[in-house]
Backbone as a chain_set.jsonl record, in Angstrom:
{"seq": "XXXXXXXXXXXXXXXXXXXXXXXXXXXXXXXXXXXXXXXXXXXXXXXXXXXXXXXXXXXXXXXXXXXXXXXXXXX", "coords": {"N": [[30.5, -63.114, 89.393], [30.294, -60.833, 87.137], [29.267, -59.616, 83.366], [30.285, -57.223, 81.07], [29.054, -55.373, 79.155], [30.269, -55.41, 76.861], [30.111, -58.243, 76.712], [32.48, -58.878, 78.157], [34.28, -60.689, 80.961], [35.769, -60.661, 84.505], [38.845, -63.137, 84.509], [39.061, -64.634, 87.719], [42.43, -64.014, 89.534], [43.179, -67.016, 91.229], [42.57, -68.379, 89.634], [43.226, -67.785, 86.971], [45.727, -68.711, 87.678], [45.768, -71.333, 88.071], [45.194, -72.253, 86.085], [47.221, -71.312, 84.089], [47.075, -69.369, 82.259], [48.214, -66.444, 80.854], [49.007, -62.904, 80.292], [47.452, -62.188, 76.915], [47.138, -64.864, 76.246], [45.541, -67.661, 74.689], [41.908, -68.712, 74.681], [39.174, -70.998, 74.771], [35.87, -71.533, 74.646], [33.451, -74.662, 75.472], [31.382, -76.715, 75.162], [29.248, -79.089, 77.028], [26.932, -81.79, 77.765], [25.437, -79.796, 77.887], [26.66, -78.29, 80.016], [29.097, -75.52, 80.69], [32.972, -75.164, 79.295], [35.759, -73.509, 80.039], [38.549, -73.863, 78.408], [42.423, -73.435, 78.024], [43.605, -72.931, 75.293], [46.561, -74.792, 73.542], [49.261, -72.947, 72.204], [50.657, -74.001, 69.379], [54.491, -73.398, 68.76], [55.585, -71.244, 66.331], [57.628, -72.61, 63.651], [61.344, -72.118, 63.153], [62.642, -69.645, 60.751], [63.281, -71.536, 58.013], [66.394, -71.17, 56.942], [67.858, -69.267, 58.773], [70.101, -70.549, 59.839], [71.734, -69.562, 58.607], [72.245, -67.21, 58.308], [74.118, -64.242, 57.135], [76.619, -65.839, 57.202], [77.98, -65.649, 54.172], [80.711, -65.152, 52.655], [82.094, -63.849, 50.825], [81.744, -60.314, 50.048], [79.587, -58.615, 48.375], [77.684, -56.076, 46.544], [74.22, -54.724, 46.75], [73.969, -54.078, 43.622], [75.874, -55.666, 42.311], [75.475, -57.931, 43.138], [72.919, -58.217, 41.504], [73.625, -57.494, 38.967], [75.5, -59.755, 38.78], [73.195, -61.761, 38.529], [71.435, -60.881, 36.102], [73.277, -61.518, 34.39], [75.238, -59.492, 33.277], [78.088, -58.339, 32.783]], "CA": [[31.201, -62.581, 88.248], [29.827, -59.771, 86.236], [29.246, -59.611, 82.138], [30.177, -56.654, 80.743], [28.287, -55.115, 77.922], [30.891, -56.303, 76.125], [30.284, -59.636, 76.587], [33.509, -59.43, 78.848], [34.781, -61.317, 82.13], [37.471, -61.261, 84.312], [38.814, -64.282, 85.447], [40.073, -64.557, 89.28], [43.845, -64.363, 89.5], [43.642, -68.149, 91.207], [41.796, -69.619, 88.189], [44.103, -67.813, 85.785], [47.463, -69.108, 88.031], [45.601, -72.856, 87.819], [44.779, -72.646, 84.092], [48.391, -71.246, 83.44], [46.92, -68.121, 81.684], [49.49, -65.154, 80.941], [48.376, -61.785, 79.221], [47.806, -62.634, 75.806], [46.636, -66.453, 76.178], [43.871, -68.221, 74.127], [41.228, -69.705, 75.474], [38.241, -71.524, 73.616], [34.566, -72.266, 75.389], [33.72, -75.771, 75.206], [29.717, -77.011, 75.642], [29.598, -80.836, 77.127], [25.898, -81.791, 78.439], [24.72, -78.691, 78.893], [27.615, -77.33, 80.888], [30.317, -74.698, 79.588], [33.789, -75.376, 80.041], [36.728, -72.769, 79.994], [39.823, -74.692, 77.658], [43.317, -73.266, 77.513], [44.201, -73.502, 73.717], [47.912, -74.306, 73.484], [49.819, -72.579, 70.431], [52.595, -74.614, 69.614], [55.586, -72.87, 68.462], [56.295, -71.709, 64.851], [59.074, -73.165, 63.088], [61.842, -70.984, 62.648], [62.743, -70.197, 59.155], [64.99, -72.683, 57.412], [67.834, -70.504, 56.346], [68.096, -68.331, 59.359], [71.211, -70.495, 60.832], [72.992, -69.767, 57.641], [72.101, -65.527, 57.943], [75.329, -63.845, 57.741], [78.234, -66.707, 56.665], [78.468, -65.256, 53.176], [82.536, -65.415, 52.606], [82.173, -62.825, 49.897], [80.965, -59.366, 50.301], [78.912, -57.907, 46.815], [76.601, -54.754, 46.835], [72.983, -55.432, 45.874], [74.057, -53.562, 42.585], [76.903, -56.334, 41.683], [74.769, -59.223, 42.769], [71.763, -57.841, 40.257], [74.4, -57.384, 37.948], [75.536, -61.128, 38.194], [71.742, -62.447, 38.335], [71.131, -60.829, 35.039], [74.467, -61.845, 33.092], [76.321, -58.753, 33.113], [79.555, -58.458, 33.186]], "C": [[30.171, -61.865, 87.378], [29.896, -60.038, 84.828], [29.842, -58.343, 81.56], [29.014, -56.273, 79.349], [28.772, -55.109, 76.482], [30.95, -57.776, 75.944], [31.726, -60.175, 77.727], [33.481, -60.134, 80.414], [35.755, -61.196, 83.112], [37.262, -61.881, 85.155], [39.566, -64.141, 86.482], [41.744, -64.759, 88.953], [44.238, -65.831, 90.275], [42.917, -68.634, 90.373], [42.877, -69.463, 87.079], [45.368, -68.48, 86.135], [47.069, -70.711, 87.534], [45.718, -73.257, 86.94], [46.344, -72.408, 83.345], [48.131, -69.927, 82.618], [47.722, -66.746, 81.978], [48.649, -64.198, 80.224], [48.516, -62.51, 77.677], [47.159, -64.251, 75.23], [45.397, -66.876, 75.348], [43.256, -69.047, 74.643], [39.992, -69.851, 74.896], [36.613, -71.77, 75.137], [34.248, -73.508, 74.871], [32.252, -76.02, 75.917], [30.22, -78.488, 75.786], [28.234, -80.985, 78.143], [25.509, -80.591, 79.16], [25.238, -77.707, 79.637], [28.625, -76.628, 79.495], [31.544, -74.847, 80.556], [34.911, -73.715, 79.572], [37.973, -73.403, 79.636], [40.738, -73.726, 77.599], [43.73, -73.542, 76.244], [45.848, -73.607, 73.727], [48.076, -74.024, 72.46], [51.062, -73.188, 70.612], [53.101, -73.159, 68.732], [55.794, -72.565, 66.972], [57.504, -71.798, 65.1], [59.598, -72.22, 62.829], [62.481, -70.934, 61.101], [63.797, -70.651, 58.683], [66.674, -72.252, 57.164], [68.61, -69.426, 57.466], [69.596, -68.6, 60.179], [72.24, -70.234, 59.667], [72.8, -68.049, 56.982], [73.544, -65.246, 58.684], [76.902, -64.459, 57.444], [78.8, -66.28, 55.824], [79.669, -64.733, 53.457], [82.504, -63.912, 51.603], [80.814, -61.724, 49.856], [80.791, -58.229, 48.377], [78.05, -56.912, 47.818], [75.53, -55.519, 46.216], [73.15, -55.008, 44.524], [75.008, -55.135, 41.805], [76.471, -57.704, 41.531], [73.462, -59.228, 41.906], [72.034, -58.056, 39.088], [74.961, -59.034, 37.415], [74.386, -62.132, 37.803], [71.397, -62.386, 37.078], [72.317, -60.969, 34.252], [74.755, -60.939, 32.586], [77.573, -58.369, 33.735], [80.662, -57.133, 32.72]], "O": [[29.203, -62.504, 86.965], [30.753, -60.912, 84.69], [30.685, -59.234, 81.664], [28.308, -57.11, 78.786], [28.185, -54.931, 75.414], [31.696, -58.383, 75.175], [31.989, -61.334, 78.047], [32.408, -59.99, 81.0], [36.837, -61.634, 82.722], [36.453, -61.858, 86.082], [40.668, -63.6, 86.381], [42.158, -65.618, 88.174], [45.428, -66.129, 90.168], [42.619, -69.785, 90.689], [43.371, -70.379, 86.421], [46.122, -68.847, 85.234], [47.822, -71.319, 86.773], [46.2, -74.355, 86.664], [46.703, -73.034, 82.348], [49.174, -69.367, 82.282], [47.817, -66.153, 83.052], [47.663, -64.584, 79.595], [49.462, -63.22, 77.335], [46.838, -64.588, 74.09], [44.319, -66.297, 75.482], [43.751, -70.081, 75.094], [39.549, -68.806, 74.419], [36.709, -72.129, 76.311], [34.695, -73.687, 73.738], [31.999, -75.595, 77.044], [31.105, -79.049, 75.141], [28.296, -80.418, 79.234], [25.319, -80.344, 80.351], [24.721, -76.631, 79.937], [28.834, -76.863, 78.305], [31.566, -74.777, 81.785], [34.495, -72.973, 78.682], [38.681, -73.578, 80.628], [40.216, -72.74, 77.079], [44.322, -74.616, 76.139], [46.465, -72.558, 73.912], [47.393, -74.504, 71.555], [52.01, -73.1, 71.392], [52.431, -72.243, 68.255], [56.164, -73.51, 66.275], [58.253, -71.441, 66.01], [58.967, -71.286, 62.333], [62.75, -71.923, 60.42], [64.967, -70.308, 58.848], [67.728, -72.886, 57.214], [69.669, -68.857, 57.2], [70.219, -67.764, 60.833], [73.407, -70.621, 59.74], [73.032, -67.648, 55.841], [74.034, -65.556, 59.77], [77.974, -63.854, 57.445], [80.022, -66.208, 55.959], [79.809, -63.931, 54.38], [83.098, -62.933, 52.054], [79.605, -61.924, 49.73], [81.535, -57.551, 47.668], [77.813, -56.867, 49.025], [75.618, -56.505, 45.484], [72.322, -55.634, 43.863], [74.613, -55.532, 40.709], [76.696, -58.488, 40.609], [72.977, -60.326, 41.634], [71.312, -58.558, 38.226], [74.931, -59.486, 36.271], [74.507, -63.067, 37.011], [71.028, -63.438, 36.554], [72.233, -60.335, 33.2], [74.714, -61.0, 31.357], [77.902, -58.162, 34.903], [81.853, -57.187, 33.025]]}, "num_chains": 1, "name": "protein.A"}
């Protein structure tokens, strides 16, 4: 395996199928006596945002002008 002069690598397509690595993947170096290891980082999942199962229900249809208009107490 070669360095680039980037500092780059590439890894064999059976190391990346073993490791689980997809385009995109993170992966951390890891020192342990001397040796270097190659770690998969998993990313968990963000949370999706709290209100998103309740985008859209609104029963009553205002303009952004009418709901501005009720925010600031005119009538």
């Amino acid at each position: 395996m070669q360095v680039t002069a980037e500092g780059q690598v590439t890894i064999p397509p059976d190391i990346r199928e073993k490791l689980g690595l997809a385009p995109d993947a993170e992966v951390d170096f890891r020192e342990e006596n001397g040796r270097f290891y190659l770690v998969k980082i998993v990313v968990t999942p963000q949370r999706p945002p709290r209100f998103r199962k309740l985008r859209g229900i609104a029963t009553i249809r205002l303009t952004t002008d009418q709901i501005m208009a009720l925010t600031r107490g005119e009538t």
